[in-house]
N, C-alpha and C positions, 0 to 999 in steps of 0.2 A: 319499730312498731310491731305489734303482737297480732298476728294475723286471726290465730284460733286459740281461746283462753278455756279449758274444761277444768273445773275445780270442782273435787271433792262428788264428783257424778256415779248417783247409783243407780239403776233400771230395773225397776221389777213389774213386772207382768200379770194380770190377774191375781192383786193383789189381797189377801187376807180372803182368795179363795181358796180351793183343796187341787187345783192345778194353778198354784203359784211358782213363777219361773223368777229367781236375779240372773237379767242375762249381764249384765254392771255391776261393778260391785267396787264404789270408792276410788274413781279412774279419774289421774291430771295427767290431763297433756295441753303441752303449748305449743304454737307453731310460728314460728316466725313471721316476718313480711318474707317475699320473693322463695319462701323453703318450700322444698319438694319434701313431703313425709307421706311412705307407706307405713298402714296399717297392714301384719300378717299375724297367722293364730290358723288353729283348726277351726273347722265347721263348728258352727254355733256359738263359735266364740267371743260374740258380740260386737263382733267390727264394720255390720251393718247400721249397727243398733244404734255403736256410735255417731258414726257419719252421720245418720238422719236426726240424733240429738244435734247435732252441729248445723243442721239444717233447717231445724226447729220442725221438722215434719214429725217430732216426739218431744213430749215435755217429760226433765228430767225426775224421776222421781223424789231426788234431791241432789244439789248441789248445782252452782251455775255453770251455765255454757254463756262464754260472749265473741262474736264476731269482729274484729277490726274495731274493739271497745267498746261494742252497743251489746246489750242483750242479745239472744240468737231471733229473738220473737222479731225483736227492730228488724235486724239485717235481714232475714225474711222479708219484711214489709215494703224494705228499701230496695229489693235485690242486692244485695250486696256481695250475692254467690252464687255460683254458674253450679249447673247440677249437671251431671251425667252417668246413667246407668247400664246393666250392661246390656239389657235392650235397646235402641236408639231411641226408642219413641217416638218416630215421626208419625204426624198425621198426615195418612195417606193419600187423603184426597187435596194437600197442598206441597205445591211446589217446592223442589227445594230452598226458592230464595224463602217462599213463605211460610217455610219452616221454620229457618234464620229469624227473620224478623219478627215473628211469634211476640219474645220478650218483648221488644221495642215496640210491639202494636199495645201490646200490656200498659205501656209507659206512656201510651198516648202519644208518640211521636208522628210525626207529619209523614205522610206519605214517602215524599223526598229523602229525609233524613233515613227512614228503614229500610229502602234501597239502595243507601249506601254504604250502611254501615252493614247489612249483607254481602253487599258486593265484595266490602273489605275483609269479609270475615272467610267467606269461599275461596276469594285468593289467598288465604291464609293458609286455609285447610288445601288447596293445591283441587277446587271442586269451580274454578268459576266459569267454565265451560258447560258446566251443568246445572247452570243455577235454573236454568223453565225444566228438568227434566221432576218424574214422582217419585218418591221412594223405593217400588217396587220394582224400578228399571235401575236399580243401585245393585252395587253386591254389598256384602256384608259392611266391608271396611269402611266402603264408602259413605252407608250410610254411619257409621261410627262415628265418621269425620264430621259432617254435617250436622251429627247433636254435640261434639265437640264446639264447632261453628254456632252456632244456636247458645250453647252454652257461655258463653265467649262476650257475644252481641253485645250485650252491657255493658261492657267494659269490667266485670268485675273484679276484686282485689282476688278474690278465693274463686276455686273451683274444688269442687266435692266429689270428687266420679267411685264407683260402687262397681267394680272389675269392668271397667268399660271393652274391656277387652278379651273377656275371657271366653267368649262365645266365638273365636276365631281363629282361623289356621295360624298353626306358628309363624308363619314368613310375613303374615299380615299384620301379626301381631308385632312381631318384633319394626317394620317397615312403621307403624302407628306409633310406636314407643319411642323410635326416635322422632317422628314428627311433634310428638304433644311435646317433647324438651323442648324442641328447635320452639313452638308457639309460646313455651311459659316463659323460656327467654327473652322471647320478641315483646310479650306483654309485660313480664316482670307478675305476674302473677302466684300467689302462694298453690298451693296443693298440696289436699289431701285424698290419697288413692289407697282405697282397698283391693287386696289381689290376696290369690293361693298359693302365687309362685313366686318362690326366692329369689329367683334371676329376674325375672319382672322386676320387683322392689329394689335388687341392687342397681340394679342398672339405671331404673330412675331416678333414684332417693338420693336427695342430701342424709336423712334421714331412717332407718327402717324401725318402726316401734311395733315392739313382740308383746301379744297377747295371749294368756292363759285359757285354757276350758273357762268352759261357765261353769261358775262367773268368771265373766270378762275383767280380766287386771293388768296393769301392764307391767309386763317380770323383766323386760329389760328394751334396752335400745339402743342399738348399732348406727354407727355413724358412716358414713361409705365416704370416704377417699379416691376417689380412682382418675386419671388423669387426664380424660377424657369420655366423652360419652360417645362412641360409635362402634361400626361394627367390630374391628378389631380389638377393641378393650374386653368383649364378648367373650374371646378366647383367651385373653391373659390370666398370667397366676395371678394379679391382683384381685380381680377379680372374681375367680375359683375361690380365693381365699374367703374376700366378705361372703361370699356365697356360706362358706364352709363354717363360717364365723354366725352368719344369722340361723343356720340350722342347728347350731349347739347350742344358741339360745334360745330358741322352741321348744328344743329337747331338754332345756335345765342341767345341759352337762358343760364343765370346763374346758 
């Protein structure tokens, strides 16, 4: 099954005015069910732009986007997809379970049912100790984890995140990267993640797809191999290598 279907997707911005931007320009990509696929490129290179086409928070200027076979507008409507950004966005004045359960009060579920499918979702994220505690008594990470958890809640096929991590010290980040694997495995969950760093993307990705300047196209796309996902795979030549391998296809060289 086809997790994220983008056909024939172009994005233009302030269009047929005298600052008109393509930040897209005739972009397919597909995603598997259960695939882990970064999105990398320079600055401005569209790979927000996309995500949020995928998330129907932007309607394409042409060509479709479909979710798990629905239009993106459906799977919107339906929740069909976990979002996370690189801010947490918790609202501060609710707990952390009542951050979690946010979606599920959306869904109209019963009291019962959204305490515990928070419950499950904190023990997930390694937070259930703290589920009466506010956001602001978090550190960074932790709130990360928590809109990870939140994001999650629904059970969704897909999760979308937009450098969820990039606003964190390396040990944190790296400490996070393996925890969201150990999660998409536990769910079976597809994923789509934008990031700036090479080693981020190889390390997560089944997947890494390379984007051009704007406009955003996608020039090619590296497949990561590696035989493990933990700390010591970090320091192997395998891993050097797709590293070495997805930075000469940013750069356009053999």
């Amino acid at each position: 099954m086809t997790a994220v279907s983008v056909s024939g997707v172009t994005q233009v911005f302030n269009r047929g005015r005298p600052d008109e931007v393509t930040a897209l320009s005739d972009v397919d990509l597909t995603v598997a069910a259960g695939e882990f696929v970064s999105l990398i490129g320079p600055s401005g290179c569209g790979k927000s732009t996309l995500l949020r086409l995928i998330a129907d928070l932007l309607a394409p200027t042409t060509g479709t986007v479909e979710v798990s076979g629905k239009p993106a507008r459906q799977a919107r409507l339906e929740q069909a997809y976990g979002i996370a950004f690189q801010q947490a966005g918790l609202f501060e004045w609710r707990t952390v379970q009542r951050n979690v359960e946010l979606p599920l009060e959306l869904r109209g579920q019963s009291k019962a049912e959204r305490r515990e499918r928070a419950a499950e979702m904190l023990e997930l994220v390694g937070l259930a100790d703290f589920a009466g505690h506010y956001p602001a008594q978090l550190s960074g990470g932790m709130q990360q984890r928590v809109a990870i958890a939140r994001a999650l809640a629904v059970h969704p096929p897909l999760l979308l995140m937009d450098e969820p991590f990039g606003a964190l010290d390396e040990m944190t980040r790296e400490r996070l990267q393996t925890e969201l694997l150990a999660i998409c495995a536990q769910t079976g969950t597809s994923t789509v993640f934008v990031t700036h760093s090479i080693p981020e993307a190889v390390f997560l990705s089944d997947r890494v797809v390379v984007m051009s300047p704007r406009p955003g196209r996608i020039t090619g796309t590296v497949g990561i191999d590696l035989p493990a996902r933990d700390e010591a795979v970090r320091q192997s030549p395998d891993f050097f290598s797709h590293v070495t391998l997805v930075r000469k296809t940013l750069r356009g060289t053999p």
